[in-house]
C-alpha positions in Angstrom: 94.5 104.3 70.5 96.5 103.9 67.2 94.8 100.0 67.1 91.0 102.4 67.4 92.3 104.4 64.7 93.7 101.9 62.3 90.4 100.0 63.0 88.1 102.6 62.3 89.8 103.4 58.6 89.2 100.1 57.7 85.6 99.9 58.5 85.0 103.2 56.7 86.9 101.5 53.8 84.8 99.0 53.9 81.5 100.9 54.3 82.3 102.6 51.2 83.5 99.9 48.8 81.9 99.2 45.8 82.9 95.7 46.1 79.5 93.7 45.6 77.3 96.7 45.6 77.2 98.1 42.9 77.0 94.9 40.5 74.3 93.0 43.1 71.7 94.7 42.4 68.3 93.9 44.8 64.8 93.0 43.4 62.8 95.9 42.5 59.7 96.5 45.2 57.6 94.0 42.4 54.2 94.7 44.5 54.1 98.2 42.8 56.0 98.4 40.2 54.9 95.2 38.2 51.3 95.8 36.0 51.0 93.0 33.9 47.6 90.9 34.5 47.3 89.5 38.0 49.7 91.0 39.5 48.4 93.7 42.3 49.6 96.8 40.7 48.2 95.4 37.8 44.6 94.7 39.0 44.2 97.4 41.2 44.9 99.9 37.9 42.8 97.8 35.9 39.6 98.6 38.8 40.3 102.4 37.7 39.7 104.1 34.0 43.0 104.7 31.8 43.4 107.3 29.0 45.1 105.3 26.2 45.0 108.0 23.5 43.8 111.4 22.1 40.7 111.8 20.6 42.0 113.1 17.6 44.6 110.8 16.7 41.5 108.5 15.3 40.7 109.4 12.1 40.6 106.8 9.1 43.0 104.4 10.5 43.0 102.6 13.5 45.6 102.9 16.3 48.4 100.3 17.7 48.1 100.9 21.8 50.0 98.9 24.5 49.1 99.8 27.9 49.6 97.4 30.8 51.3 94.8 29.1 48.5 94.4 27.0 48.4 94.9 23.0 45.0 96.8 21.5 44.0 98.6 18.8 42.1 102.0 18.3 39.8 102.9 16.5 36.4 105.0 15.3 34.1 103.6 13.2 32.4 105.4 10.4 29.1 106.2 12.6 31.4 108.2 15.1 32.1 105.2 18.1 34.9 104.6 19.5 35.9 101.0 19.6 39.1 99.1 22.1 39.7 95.3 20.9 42.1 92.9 21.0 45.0 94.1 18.6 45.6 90.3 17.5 42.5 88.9 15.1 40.2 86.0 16.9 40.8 84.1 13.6 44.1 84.0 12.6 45.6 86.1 15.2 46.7 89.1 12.5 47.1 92.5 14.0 44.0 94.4 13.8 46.1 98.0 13.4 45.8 96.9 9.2 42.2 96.3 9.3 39.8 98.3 7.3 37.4 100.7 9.4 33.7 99.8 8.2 30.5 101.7 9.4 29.6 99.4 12.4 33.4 98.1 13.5 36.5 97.1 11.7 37.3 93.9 9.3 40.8 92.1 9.3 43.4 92.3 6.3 44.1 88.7 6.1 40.3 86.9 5.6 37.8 90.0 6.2 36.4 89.0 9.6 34.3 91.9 10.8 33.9 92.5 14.4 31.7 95.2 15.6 33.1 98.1 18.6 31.7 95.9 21.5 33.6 92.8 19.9 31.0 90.7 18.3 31.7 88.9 15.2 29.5 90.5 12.4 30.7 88.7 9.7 33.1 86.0 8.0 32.6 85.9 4.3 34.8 83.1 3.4 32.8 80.7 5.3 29.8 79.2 4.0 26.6 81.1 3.7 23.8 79.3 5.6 27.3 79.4 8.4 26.1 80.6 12.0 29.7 80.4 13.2 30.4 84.0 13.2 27.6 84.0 16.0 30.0 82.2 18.4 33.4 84.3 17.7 33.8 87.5 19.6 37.2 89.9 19.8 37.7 90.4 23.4 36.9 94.3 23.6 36.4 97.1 26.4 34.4 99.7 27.6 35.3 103.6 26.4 34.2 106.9 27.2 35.9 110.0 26.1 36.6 112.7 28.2 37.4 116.6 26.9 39.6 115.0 23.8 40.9 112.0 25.9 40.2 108.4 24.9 39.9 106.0 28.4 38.9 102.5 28.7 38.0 100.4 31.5 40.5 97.3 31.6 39.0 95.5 34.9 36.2 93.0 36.0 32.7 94.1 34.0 31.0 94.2 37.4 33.9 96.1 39.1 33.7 98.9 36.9 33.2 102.7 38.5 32.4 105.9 37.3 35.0 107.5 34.7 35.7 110.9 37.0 35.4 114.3 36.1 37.2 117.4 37.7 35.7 120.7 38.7 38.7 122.0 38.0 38.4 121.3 33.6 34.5 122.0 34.1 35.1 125.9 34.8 32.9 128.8 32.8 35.2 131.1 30.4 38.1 128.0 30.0 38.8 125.7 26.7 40.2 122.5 27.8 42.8 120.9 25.7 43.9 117.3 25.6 47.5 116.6 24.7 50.5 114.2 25.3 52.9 114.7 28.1 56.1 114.4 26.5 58.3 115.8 29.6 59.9 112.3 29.8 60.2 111.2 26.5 57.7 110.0 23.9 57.3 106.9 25.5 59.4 106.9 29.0 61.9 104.1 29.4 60.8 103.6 33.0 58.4 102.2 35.1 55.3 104.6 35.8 55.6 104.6 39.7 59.4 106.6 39.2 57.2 109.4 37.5 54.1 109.0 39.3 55.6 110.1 43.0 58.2 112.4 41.5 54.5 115.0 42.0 55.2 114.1 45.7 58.7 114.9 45.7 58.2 118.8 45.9 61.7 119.7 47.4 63.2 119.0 44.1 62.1 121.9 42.9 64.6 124.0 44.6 67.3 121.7 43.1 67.3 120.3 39.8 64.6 122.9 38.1 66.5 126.2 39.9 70.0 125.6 41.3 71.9 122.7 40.1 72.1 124.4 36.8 69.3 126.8 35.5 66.0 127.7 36.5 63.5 125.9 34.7 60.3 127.3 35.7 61.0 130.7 38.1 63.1 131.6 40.3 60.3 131.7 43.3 61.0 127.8 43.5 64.5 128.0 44.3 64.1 129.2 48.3 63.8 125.6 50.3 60.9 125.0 51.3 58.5 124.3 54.3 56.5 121.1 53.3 53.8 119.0 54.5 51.6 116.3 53.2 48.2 115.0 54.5 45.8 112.4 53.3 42.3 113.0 51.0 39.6 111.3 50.3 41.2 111.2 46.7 44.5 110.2 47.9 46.9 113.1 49.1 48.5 116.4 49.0 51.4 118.1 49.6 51.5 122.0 51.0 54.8 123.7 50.0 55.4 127.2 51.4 58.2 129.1 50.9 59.5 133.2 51.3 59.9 135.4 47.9 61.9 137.7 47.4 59.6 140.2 48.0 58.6 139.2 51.7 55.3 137.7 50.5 54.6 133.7 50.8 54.1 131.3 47.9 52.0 128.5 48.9 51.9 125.8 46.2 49.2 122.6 46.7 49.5 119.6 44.6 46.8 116.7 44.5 47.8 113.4 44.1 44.8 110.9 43.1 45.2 107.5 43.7 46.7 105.3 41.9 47.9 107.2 38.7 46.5 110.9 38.3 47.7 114.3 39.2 46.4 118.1 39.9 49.0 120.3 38.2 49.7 124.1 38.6 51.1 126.1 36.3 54.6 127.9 36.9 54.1 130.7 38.8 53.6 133.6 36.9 53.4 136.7 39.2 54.3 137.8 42.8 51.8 139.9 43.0 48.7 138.3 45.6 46.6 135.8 44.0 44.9 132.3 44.2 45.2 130.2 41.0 43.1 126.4 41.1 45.4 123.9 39.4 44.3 124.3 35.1 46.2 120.9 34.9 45.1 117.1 35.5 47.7 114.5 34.4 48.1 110.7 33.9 50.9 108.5 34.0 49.9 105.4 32.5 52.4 102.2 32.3 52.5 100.7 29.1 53.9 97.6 30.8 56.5 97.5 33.9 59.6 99.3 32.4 57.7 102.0 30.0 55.3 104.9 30.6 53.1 107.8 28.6 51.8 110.7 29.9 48.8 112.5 29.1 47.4 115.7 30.3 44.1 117.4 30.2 44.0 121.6 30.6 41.6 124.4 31.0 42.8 127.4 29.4 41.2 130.6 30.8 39.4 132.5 27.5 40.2 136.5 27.9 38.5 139.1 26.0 37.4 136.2 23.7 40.8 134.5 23.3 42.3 131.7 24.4 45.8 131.9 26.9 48.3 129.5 25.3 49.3 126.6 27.1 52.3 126.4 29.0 53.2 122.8 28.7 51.6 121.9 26.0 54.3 122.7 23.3 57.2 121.6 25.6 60.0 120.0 23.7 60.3 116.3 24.2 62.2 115.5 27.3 61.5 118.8 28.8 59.4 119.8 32.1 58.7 123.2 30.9 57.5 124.7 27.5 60.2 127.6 28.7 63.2 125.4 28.1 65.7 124.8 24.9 65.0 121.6 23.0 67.6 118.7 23.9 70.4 119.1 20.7 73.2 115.9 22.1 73.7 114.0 25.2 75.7 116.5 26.5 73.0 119.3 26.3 71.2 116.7 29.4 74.4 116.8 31.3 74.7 120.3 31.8 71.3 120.9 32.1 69.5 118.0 33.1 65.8 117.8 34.3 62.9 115.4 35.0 63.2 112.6 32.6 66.9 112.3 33.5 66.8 112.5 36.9 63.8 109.7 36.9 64.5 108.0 33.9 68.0 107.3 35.3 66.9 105.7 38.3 67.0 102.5 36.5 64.0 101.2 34.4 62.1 100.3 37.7 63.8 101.7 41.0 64.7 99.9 43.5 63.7 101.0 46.5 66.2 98.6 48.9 68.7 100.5 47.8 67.5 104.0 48.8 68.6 106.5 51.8 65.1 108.0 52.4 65.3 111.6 54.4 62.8 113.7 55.7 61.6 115.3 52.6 60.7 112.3 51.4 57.7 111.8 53.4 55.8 112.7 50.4 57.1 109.8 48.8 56.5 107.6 51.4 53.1 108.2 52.0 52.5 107.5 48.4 53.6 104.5 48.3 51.8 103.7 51.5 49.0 104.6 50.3 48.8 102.5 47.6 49.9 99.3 49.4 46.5 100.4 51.3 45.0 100.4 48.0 45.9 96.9 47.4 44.8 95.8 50.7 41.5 97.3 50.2 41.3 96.0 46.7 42.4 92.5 48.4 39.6 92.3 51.1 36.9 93.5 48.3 37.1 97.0 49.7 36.6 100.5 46.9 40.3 101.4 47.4 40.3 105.5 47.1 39.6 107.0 44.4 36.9 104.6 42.8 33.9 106.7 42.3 30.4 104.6 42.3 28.0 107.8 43.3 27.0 110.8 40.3 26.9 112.5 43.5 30.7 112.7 43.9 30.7 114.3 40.5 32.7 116.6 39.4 35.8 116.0 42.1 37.1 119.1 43.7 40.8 119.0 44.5 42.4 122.1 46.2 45.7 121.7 44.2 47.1 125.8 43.5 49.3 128.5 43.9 49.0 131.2 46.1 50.3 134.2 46.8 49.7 135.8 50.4 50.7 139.5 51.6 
């Protein structure tokens, strides 16, 4: 018996050294994490529309972007368009962000090449005059539409490309929608976009790092753990949380996941009393290549008695989930209090996966990323994977995402 004993210790010893553990480190899940150009994250996000800035951060100068490895520049020309082109010059390769915004396009610093908004060369004055060159150079450029205040382009095959969706829910009479930058992980995360992408799956956290592990973030009605489920859409999925408050009533909270990168968002709760509220909130996670990500969120903000409610989110400090919470003052302030961008930003720059313990509230999560592994395999065998929209018909997308208050 003593042999069993002795035995035993040293297997648990074992289990739980670090020894080659900690410092071997497996290979991130590369099949969705990775976005650069043909890779299969990377196409199948390229298939789908991307907001790469605001609308009104294009004014006289044009605008530096990276998004999906890839460098561009901004920019509006003096008749109104917006324009998406190679950052780097077809001439001499010079960055476009110094360029000179003309009426039709935009001309290069270094030798004044003009290239119009769809990319064709429109003029090189050094060249000769009777010169027909300029007819043979084109900036590689994509498509944009803008979208209540958001700039998106279209980074995929020309004949691949879908519909740019709308939402019912930021087409509503008596709302104002807002565009602005989701800054609740940083400026520009330092971490893949998948991390922050399925965290909207992860509802049990909730109870946890935004109520009990230190202070509430939000309210106190998502501290009670939770009853969860998660089903598909036709969009891609949601989760149903439903929970007891305080005052016997139930809070049923529905969040929309739309495949590969968007999100139905609901506002804090904001009263027990009973009440249905549709998600205001549709958010994007957008990689700017495999280990950085920027957020953006669209809003419709109900107009009362002629004025317009104030956004929730929209003034939240940098690095904060909540426009309720303290600005970060030193490290230690994200010790004591820490909240979404540490939690995921300190999964690593890309998680690895290998190395998880997966429970039962994390069917949300693994859903999600089954999902999209059936969105490659769609994408693959020259199937729409969900979420392309090809039909007007199937415009504007309803989602059910909300909070509710039942008696």
């Amino acid at each position: 018996m003593e042999d069993v004993v002795q035995v035993a210790q040293v297997d648990s010893e074992v289990r739980v050294s670090g020894y080659g553990r900690i410092a071997v480190i497996p290979k991130e899940d590369e099949t969705l994490t990775h976005v650069g150009f043909g890779t299969p994250m990377g196409e199948l996000l390229r298939r789908y529309w991307q907001p790469i800035c605001l609308s009104e951060e294009l004014k006289d100068l044009p605008k530096a972007v990276r998004i999906l490895g890839e460098e561009l520049v901004v920019f509006r020309n003096k008749k109104g368009q917006v324009g998406v082109l190679d950052a780097h010059c077809a001439h001499r390769g010079t960055s476009l962000e110094y360029g000179r915004i003309e009426e039709d396009g935009i001309r290069c610093c270094y030798h004044g090449w003009y290239f119009g908004n769809d990319g064709r060369c429109l003029q090189q004055p050094g060249e000769p005059v009777s010169s027909t060159y300029y007819k043979e150079v084109f900036q590689p450029a994509y498509p944009v539409r803008e979208y209540h205040g958001l700039v998106f382009i279209y980074m995929g095959p020309p004949d691949k490309q879908p519909l740019l969706p709308r939402y019912e829910a930021l087409e509503q009479e008596n709302t104002q929608v807002i565009a602005y930058r989701n800054y609740s992980r940083g400026v520009v995360a330092p971490a893949n976009w998948l991390q922050l992408h399925e965290n909207v799956m992860d509802p049990i956290h909730t109870a946890f790092l935004h109520s009990t592990i230190s202070t509430t973030h939000f309210t106190k009605a998502f501290a009670a753990i939770p009853h969860l489920a998660f089903q598909e859409t036709e969009m891609g999925m949601q989760y149903i949380r439903t929970s007891k408050q305080p005052s016997g009533r139930t809070f049923v909270r529905v969040q929309d996941l739309v495949l590969p990168n968007v999100r139905a968002v609901s506002e804090t709760l904001v009263s027990d009393e009973p009440h249905l509220q549709i998600a205001p909130i549709i958010g994007y996670w957008v990689p700017v290549d495999d280990t950085h990500t920027i957020g953006f969120y669209l809003e419709a903000l109900p107009i009362i008695e002629g004025k317009v409610r104030p956004s929730s989110m929209k003034d939240a400090p940098v690095g904060r989930a909540s426009g309720a919470s303290a600005p970060r003052t030193c490290y230690e302030d994200t010790q004591r209090e820490p909240d979404d961008c540490e939690a995921q930003v300190s999964q690593r720059p890309i998680a690895v996966h290998a190395l998880e313990h997966r429970g039962t509230t994390d069917a949300g999560v693994v859903m999600c990323r089954r999902l999209l592994k059936e969105a490659l395999r769609d994408l693959k065998e020259d199937r729409d994977p969900k979420g392309i929209l090809r039909d007007e018909s199937q415009q504007p997308v309803r989602l059910t995402a909300r909070n509710e208050i039942r008696e």
